[in-house]
TIDOLUM-907391 format. One record per atom (N, C-alpha, C): residue in one letter; x, y, z; atom name. Coordinates in nm, 2 decimals. Last residue first. Layout:
<recs>
<rec><lumdo>A</lumdo><east>X</east><north>Y</north><up>Z</up><kemar>CA</kemar></rec>
...
</recs>
This chain:
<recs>
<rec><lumdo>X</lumdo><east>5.50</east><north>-10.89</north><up>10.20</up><kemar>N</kemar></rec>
<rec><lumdo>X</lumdo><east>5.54</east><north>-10.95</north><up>10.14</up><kemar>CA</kemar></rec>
<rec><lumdo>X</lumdo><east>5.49</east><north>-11.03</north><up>10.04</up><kemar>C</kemar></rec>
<rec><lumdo>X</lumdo><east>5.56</east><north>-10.66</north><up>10.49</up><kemar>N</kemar></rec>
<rec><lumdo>X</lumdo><east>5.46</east><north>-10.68</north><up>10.38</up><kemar>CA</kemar></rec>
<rec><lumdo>X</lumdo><east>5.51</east><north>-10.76</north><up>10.26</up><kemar>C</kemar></rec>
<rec><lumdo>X</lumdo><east>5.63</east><north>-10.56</north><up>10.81</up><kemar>N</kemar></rec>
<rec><lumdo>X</lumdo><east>5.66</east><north>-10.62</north><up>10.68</up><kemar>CA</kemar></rec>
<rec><lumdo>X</lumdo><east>5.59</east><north>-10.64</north><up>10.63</up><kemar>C</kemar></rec>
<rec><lumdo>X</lumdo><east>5.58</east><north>-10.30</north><up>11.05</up><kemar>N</kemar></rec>
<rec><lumdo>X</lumdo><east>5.54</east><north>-10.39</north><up>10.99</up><kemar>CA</kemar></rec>
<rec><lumdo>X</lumdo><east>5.62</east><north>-10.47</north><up>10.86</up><kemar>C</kemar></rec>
<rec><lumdo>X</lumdo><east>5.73</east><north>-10.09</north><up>11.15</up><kemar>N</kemar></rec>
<rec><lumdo>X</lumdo><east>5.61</east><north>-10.17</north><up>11.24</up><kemar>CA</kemar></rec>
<rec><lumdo>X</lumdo><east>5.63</east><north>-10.29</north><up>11.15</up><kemar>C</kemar></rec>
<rec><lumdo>X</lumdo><east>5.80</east><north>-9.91</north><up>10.92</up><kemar>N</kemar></rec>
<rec><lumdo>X</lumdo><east>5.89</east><north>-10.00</north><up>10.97</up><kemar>CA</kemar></rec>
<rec><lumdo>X</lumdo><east>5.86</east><north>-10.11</north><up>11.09</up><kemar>C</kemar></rec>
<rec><lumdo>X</lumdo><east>5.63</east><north>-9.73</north><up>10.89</up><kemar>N</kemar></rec>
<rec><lumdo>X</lumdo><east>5.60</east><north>-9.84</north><up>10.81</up><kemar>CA</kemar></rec>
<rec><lumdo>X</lumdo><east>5.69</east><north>-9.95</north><up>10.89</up><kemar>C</kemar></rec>
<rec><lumdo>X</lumdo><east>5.52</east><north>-9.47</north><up>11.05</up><kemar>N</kemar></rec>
<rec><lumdo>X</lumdo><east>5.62</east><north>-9.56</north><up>11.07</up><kemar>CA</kemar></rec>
<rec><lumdo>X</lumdo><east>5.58</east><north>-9.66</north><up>10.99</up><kemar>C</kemar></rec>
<rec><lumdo>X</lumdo><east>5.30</east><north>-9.38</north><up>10.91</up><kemar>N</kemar></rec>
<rec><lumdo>X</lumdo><east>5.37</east><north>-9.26</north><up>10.97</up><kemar>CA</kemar></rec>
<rec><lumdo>X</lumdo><east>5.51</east><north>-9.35</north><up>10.97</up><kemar>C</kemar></rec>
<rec><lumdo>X</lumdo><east>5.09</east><north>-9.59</north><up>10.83</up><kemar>N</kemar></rec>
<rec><lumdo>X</lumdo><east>5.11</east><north>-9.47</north><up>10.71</up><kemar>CA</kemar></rec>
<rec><lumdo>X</lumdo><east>5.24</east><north>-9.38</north><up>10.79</up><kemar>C</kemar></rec>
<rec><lumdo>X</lumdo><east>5.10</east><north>-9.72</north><up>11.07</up><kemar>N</kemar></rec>
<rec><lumdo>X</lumdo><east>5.12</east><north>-9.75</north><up>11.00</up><kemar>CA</kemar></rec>
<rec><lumdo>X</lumdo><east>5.19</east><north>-9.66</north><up>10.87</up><kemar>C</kemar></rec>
<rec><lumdo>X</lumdo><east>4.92</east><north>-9.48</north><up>11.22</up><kemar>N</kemar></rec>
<rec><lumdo>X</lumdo><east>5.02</east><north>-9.53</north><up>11.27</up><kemar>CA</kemar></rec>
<rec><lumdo>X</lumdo><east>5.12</east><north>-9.58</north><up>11.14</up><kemar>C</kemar></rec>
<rec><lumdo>X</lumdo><east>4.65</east><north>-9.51</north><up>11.07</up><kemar>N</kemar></rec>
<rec><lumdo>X</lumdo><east>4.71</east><north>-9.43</north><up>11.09</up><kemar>CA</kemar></rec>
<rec><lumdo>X</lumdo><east>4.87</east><north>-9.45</north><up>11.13</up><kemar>C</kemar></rec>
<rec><lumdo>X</lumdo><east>4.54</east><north>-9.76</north><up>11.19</up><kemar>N</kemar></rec>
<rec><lumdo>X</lumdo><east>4.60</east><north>-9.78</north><up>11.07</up><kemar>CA</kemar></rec>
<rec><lumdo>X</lumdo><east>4.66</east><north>-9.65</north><up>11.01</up><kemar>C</kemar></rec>
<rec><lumdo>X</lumdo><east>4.64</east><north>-9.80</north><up>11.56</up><kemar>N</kemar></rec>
<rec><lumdo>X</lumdo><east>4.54</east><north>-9.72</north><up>11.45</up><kemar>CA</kemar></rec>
<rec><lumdo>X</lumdo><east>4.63</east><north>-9.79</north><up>11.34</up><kemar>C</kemar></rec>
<rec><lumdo>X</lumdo><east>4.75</east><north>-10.08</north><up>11.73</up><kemar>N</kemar></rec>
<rec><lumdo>X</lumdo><east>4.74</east><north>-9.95</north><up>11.70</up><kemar>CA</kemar></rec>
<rec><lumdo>X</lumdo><east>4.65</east><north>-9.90</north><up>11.59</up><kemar>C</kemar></rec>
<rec><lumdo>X</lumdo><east>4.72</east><north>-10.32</north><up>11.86</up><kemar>N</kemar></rec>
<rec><lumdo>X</lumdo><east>4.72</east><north>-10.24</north><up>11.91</up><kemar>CA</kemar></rec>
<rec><lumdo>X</lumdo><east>4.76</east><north>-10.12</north><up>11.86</up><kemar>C</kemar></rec>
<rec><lumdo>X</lumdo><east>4.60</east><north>-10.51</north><up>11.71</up><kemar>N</kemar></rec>
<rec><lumdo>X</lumdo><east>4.74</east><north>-10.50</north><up>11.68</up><kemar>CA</kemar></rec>
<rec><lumdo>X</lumdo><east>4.79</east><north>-10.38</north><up>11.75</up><kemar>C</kemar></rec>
<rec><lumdo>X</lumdo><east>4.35</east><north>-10.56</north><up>11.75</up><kemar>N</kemar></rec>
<rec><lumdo>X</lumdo><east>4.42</east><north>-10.72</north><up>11.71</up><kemar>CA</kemar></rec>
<rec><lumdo>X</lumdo><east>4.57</east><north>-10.64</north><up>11.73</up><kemar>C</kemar></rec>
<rec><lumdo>X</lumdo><east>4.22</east><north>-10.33</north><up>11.85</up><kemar>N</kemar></rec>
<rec><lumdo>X</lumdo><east>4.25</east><north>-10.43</north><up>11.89</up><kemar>CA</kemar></rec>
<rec><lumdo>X</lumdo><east>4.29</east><north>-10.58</north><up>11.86</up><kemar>C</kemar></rec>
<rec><lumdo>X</lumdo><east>4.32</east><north>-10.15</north><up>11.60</up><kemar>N</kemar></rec>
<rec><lumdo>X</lumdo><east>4.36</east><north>-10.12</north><up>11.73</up><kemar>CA</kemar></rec>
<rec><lumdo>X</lumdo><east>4.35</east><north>-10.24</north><up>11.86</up><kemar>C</kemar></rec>
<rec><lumdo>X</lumdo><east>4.13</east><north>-10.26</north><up>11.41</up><kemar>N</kemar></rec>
<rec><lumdo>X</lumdo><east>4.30</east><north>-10.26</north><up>11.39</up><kemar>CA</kemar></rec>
<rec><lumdo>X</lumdo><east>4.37</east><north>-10.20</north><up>11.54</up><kemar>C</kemar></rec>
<rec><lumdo>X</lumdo><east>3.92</east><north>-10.20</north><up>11.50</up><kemar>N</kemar></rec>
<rec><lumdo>X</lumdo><east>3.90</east><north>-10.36</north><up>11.48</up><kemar>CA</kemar></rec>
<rec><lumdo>X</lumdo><east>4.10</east><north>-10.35</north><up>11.49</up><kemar>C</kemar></rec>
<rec><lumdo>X</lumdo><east>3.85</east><north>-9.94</north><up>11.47</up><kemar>N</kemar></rec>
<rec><lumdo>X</lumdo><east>3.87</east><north>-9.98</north><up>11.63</up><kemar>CA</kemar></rec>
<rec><lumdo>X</lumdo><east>3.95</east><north>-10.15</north><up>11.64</up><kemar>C</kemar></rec>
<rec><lumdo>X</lumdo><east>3.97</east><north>-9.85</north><up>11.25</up><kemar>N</kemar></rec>
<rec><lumdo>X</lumdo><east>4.06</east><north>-9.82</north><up>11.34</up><kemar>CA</kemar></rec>
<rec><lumdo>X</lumdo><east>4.02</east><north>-9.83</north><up>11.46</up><kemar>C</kemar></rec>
<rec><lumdo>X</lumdo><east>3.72</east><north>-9.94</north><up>11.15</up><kemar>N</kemar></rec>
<rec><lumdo>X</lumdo><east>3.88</east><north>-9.99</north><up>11.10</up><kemar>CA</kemar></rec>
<rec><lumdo>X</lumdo><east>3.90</east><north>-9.98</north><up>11.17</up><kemar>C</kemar></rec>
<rec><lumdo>X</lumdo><east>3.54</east><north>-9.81</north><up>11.20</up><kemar>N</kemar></rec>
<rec><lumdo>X</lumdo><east>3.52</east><north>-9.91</north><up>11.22</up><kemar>CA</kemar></rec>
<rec><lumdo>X</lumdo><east>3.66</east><north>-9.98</north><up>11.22</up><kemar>C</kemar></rec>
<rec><lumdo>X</lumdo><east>3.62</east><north>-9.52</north><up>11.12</up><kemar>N</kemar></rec>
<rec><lumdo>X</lumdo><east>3.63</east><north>-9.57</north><up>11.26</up><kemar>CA</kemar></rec>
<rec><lumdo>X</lumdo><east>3.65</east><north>-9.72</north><up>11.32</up><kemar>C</kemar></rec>
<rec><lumdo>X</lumdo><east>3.60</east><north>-9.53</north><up>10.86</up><kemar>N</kemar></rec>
<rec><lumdo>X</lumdo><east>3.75</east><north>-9.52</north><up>10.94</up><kemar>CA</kemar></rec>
<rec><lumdo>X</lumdo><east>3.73</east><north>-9.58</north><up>11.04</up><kemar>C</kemar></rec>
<rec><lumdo>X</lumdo><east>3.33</east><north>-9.81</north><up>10.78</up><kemar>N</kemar></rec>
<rec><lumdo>X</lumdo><east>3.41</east><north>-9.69</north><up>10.77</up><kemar>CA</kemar></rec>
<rec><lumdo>X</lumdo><east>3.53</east><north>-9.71</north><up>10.87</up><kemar>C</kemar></rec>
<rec><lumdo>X</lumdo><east>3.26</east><north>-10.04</north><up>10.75</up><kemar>N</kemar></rec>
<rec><lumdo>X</lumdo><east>3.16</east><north>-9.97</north><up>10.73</up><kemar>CA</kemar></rec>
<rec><lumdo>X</lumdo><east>3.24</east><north>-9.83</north><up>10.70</up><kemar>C</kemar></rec>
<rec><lumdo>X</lumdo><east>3.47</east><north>-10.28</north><up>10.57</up><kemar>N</kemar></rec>
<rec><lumdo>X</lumdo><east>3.42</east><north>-10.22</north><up>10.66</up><kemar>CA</kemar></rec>
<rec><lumdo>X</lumdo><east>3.34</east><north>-10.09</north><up>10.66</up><kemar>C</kemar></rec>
<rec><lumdo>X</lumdo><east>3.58</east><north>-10.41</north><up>10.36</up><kemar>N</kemar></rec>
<rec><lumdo>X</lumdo><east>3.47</east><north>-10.45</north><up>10.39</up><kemar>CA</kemar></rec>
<rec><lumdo>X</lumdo><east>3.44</east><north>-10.36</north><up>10.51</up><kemar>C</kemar></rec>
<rec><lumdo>X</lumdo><east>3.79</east><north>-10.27</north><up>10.18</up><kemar>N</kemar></rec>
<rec><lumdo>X</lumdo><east>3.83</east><north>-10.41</north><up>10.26</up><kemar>CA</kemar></rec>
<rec><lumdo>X</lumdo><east>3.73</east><north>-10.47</north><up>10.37</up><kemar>C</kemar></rec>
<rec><lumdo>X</lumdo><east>3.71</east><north>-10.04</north><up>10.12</up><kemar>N</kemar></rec>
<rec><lumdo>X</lumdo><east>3.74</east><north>-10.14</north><up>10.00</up><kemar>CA</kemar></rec>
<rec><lumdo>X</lumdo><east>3.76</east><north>-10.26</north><up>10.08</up><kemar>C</kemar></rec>
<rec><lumdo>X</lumdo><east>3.64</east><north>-9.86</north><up>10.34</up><kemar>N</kemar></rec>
<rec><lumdo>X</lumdo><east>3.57</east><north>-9.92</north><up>10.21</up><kemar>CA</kemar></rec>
<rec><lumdo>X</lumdo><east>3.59</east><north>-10.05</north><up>10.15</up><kemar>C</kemar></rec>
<rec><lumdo>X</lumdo><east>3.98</east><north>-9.86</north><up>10.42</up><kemar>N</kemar></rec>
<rec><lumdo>X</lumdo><east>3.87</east><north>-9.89</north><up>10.50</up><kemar>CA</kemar></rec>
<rec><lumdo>X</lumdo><east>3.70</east><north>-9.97</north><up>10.38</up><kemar>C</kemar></rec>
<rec><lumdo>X</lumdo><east>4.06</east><north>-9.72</north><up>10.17</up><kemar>N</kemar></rec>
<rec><lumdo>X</lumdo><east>4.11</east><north>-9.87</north><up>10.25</up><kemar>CA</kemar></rec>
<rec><lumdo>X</lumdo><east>3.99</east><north>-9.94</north><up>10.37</up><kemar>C</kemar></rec>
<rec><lumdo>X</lumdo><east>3.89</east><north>-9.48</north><up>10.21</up><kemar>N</kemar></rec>
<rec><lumdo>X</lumdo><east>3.95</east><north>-9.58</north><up>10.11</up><kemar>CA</kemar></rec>
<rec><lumdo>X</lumdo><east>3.95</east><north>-9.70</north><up>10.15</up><kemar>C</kemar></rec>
<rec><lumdo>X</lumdo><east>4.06</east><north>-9.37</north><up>10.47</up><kemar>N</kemar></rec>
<rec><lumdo>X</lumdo><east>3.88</east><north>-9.42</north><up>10.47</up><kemar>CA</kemar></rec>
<rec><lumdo>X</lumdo><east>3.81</east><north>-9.45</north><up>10.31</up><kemar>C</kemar></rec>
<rec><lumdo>X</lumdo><east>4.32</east><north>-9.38</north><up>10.39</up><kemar>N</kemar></rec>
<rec><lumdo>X</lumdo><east>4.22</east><north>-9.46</north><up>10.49</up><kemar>CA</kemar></rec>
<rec><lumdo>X</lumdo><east>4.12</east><north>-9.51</north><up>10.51</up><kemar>C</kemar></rec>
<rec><lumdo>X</lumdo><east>4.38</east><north>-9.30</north><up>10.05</up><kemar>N</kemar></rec>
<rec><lumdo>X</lumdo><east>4.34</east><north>-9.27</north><up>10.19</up><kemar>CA</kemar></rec>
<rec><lumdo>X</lumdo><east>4.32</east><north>-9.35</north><up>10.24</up><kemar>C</kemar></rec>
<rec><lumdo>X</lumdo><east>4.69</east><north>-9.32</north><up>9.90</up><kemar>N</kemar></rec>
<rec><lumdo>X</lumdo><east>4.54</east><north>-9.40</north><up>9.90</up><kemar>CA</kemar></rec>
<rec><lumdo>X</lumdo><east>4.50</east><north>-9.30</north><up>10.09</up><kemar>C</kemar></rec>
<rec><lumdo>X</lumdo><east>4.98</east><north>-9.32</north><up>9.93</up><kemar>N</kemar></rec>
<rec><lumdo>X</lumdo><east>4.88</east><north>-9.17</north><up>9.88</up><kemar>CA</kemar></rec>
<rec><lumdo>X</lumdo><east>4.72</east><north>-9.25</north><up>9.90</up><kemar>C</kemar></rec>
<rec><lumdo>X</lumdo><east>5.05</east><north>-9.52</north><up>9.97</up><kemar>N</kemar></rec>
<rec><lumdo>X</lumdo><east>5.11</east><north>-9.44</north><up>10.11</up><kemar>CA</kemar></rec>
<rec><lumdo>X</lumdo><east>4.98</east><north>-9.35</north><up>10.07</up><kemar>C</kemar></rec>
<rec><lumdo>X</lumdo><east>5.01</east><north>-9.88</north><up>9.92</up><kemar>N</kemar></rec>
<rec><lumdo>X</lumdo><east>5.01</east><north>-9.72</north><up>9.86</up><kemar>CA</kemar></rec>
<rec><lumdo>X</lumdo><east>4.92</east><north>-9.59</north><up>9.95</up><kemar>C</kemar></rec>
<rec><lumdo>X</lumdo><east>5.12</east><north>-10.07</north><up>10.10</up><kemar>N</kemar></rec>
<rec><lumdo>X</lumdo><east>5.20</east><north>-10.05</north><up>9.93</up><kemar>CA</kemar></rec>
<rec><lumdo>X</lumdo><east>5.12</east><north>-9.95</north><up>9.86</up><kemar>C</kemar></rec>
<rec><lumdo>X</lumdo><east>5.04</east><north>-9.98</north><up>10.34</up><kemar>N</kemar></rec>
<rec><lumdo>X</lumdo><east>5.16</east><north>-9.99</north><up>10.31</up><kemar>CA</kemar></rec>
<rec><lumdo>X</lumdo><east>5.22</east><north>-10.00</north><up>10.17</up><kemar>C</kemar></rec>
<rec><lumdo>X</lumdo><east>4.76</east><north>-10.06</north><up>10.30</up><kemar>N</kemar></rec>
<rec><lumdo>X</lumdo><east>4.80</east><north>-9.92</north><up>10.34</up><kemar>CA</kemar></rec>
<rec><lumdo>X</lumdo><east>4.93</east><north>-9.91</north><up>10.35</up><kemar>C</kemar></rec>
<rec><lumdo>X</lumdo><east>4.73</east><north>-10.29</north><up>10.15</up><kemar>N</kemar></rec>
<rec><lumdo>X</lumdo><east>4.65</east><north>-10.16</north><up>10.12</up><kemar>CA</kemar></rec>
<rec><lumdo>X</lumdo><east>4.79</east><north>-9.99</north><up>10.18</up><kemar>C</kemar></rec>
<rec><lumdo>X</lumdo><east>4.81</east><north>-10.43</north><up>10.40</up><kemar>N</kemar></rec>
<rec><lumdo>X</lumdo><east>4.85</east><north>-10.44</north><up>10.31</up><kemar>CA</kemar></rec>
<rec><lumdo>X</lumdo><east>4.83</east><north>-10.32</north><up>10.20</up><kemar>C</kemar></rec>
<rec><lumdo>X</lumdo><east>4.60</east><north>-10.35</north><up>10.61</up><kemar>N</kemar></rec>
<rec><lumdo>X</lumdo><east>4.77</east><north>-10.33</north><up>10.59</up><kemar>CA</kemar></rec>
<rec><lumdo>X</lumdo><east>4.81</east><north>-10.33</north><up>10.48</up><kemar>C</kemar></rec>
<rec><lumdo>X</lumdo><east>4.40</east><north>-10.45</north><up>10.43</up><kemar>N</kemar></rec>
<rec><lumdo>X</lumdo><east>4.37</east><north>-10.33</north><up>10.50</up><kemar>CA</kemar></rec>
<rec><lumdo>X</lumdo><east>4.50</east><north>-10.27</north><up>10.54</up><kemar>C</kemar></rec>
<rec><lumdo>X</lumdo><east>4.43</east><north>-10.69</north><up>10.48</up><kemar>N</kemar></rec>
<rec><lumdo>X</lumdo><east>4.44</east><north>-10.68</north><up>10.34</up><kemar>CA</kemar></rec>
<rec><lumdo>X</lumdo><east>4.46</east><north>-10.50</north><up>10.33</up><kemar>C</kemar></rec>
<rec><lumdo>X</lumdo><east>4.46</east><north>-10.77</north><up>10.70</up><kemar>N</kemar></rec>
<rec><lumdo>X</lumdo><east>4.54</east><north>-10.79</north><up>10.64</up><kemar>CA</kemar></rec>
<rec><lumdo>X</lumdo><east>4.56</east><north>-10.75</north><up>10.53</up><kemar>C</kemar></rec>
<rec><lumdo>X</lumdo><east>4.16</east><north>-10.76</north><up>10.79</up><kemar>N</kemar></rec>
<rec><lumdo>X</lumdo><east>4.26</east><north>-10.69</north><up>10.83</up><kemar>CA</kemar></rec>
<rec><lumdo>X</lumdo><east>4.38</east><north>-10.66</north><up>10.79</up><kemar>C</kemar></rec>
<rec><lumdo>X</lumdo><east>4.05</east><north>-10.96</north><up>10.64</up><kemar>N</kemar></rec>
<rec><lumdo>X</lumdo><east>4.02</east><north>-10.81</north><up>10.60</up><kemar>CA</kemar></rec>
<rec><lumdo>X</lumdo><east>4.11</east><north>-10.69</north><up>10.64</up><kemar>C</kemar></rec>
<rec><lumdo>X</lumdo><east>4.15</east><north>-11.15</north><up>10.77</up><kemar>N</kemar></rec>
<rec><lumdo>X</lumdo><east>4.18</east><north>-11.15</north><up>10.68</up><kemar>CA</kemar></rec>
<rec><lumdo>X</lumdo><east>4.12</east><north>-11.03</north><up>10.57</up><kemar>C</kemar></rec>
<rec><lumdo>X</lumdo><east>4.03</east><north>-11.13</north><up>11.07</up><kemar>N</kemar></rec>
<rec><lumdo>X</lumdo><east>4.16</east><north>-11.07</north><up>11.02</up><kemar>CA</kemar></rec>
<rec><lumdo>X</lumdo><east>4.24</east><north>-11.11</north><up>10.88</up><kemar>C</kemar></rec>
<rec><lumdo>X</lumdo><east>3.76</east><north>-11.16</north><up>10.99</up><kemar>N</kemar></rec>
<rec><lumdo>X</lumdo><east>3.79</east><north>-11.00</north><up>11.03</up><kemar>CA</kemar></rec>
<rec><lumdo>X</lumdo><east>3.92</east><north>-11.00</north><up>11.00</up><kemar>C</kemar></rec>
<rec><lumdo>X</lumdo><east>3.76</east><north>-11.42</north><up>10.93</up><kemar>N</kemar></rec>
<rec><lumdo>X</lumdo><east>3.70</east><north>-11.32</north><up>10.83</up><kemar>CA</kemar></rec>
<rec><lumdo>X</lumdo><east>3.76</east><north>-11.19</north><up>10.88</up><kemar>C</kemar></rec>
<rec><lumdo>X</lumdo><east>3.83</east><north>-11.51</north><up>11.16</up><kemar>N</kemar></rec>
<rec><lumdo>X</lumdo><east>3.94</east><north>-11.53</north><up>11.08</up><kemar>CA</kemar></rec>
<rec><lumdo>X</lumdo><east>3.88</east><north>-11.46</north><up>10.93</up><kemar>C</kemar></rec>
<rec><lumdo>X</lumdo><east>3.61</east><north>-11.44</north><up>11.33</up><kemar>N</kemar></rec>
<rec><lumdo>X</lumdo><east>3.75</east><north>-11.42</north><up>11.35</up><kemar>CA</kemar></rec>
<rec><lumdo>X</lumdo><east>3.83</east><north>-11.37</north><up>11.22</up><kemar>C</kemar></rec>
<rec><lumdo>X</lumdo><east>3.43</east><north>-11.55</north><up>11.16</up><kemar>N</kemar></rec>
<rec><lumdo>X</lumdo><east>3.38</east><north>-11.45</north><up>11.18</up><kemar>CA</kemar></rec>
<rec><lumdo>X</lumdo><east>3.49</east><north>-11.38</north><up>11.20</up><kemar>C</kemar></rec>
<rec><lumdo>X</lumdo><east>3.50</east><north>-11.84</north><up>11.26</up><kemar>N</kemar></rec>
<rec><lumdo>X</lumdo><east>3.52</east><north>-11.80</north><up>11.13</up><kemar>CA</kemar></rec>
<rec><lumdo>X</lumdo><east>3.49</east><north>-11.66</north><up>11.09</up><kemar>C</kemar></rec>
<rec><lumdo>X</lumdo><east>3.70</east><north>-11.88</north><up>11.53</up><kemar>N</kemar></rec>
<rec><lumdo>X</lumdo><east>3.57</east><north>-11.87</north><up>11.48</up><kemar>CA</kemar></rec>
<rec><lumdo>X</lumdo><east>3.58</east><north>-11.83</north><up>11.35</up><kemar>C</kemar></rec>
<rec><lumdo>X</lumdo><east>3.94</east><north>-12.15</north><up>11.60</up><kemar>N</kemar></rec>
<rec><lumdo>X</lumdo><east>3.94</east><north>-12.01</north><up>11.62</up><kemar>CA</kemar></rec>
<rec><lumdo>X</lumdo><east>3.78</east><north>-12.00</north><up>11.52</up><kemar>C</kemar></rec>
<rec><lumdo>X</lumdo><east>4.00</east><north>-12.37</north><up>11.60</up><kemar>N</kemar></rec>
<rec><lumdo>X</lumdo><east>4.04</east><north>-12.30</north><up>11.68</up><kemar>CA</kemar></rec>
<rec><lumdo>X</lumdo><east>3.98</east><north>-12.18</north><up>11.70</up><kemar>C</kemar></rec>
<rec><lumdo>X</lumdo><east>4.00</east><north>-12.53</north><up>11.34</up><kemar>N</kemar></rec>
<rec><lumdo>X</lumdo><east>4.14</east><north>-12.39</north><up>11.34</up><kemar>CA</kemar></rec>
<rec><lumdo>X</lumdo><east>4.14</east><north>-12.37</north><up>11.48</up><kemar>C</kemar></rec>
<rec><lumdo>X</lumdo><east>3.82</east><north>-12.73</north><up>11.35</up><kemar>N</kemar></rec>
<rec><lumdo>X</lumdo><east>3.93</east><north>-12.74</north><up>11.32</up><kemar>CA</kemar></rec>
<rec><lumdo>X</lumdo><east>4.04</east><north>-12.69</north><up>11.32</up><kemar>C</kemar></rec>
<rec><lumdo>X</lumdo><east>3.61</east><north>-12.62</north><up>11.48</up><kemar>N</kemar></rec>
<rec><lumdo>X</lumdo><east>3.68</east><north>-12.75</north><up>11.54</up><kemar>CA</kemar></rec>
<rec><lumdo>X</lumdo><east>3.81</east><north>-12.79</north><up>11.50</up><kemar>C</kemar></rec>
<rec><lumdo>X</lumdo><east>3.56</east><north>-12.40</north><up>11.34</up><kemar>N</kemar></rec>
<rec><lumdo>X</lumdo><east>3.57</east><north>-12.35</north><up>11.48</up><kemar>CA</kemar></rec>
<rec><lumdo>X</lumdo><east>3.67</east><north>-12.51</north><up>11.52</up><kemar>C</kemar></rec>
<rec><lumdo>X</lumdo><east>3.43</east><north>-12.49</north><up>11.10</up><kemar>N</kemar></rec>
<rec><lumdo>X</lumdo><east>3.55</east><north>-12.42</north><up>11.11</up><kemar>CA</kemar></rec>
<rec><lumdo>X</lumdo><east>3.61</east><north>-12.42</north><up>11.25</up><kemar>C</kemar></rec>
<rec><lumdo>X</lumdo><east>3.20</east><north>-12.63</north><up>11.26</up><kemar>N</kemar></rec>
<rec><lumdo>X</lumdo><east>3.29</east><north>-12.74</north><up>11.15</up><kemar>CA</kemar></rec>
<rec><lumdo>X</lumdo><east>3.47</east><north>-12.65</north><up>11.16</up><kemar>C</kemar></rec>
<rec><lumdo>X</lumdo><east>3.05</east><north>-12.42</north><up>11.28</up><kemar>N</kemar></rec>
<rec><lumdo>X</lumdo><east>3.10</east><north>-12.52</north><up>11.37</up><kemar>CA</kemar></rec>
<rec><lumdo>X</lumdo><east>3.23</east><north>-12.61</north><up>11.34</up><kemar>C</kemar></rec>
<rec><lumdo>X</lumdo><east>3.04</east><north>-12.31</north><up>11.03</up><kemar>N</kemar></rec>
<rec><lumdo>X</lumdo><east>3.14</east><north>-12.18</north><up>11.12</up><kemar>CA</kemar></rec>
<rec><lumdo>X</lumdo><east>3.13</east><north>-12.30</north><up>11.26</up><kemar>C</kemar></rec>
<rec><lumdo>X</lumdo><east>2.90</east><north>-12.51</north><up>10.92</up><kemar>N</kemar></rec>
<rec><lumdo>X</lumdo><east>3.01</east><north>-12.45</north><up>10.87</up><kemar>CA</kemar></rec>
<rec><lumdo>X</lumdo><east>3.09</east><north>-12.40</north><up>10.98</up><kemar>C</kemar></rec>
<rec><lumdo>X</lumdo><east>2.67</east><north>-12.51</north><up>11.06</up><kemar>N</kemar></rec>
<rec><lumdo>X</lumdo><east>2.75</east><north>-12.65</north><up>11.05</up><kemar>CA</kemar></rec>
<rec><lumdo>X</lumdo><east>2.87</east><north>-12.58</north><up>11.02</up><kemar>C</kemar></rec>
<rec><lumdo>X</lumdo><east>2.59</east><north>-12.25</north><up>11.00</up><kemar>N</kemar></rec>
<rec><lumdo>X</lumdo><east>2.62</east><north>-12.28</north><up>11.16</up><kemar>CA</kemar></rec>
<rec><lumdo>X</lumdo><east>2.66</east><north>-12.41</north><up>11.17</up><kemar>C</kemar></rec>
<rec><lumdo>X</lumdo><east>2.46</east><north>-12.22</north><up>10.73</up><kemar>N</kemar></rec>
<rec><lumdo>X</lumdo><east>2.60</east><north>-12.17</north><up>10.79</up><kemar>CA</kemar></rec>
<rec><lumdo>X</lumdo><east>2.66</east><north>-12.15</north><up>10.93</up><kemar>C</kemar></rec>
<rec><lumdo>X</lumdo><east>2.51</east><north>-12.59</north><up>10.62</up><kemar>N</kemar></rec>
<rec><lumdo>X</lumdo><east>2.44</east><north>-12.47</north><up>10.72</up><kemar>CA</kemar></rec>
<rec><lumdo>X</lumdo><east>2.51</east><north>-12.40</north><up>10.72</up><kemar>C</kemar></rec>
<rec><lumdo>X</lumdo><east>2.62</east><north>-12.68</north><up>10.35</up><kemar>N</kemar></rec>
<rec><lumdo>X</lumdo><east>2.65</east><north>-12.71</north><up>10.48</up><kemar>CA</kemar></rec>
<rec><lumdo>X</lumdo><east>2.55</east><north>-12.58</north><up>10.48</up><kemar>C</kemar></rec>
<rec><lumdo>X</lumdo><east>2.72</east><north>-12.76</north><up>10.06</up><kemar>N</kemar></rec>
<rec><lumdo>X</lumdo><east>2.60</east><north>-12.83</north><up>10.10</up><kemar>CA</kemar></rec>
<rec><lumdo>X</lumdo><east>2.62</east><north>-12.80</north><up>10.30</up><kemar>C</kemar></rec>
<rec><lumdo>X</lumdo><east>2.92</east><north>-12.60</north><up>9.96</up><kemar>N</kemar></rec>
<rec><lumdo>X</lumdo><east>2.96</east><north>-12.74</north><up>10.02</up><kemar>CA</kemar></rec>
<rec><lumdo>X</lumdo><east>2.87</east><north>-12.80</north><up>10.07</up><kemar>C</kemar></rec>
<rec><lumdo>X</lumdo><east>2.78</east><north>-12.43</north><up>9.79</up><kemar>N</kemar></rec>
<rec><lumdo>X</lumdo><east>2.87</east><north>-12.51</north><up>9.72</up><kemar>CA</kemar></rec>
<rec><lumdo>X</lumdo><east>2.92</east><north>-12.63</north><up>9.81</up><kemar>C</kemar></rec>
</recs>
């Protein structure tokens, strides 16, 4: 759709945010993966995990442990970590 390489693109992205597009793929899967798991408590994890692109729990709960230093477990126990809006 925008006629670009996908290594013009993720260059192109990189010069303008800062940050890699692979990045900002992961924490926009990340987010959604909070999100998920805070507006419904009964959904499982490795649910959430599926649905928001990842291979599985694990995969989750290594990627969510290091952008935010905890499991997505966590989350489901203390909601008060976080806001959702």
């Amino acid at each position: 759709m925008v006629f670009l390489s996908p290594s013009r693109l993720a260059s192109l992205f990189k010069q303008q945010t800062g940050s890699s597009l692979s990045k900002y793929l992961l924490w926009t899967r990340l987010r959604q993966a909070i999100y998920l798991t805070l507006s419904d408590k009964d959904r499982s994890l490795t649910d959430t995990a599926y649905d928001t692109g990842f291979y599985d729990l694990p995969q989750l709960n290594k990627y969510m442990y290091e952008m935010f230093g905890m499991p997505p477990k966590a989350l489901k126990h203390n909601s008060d970590l976080i806001e959702i809006y």
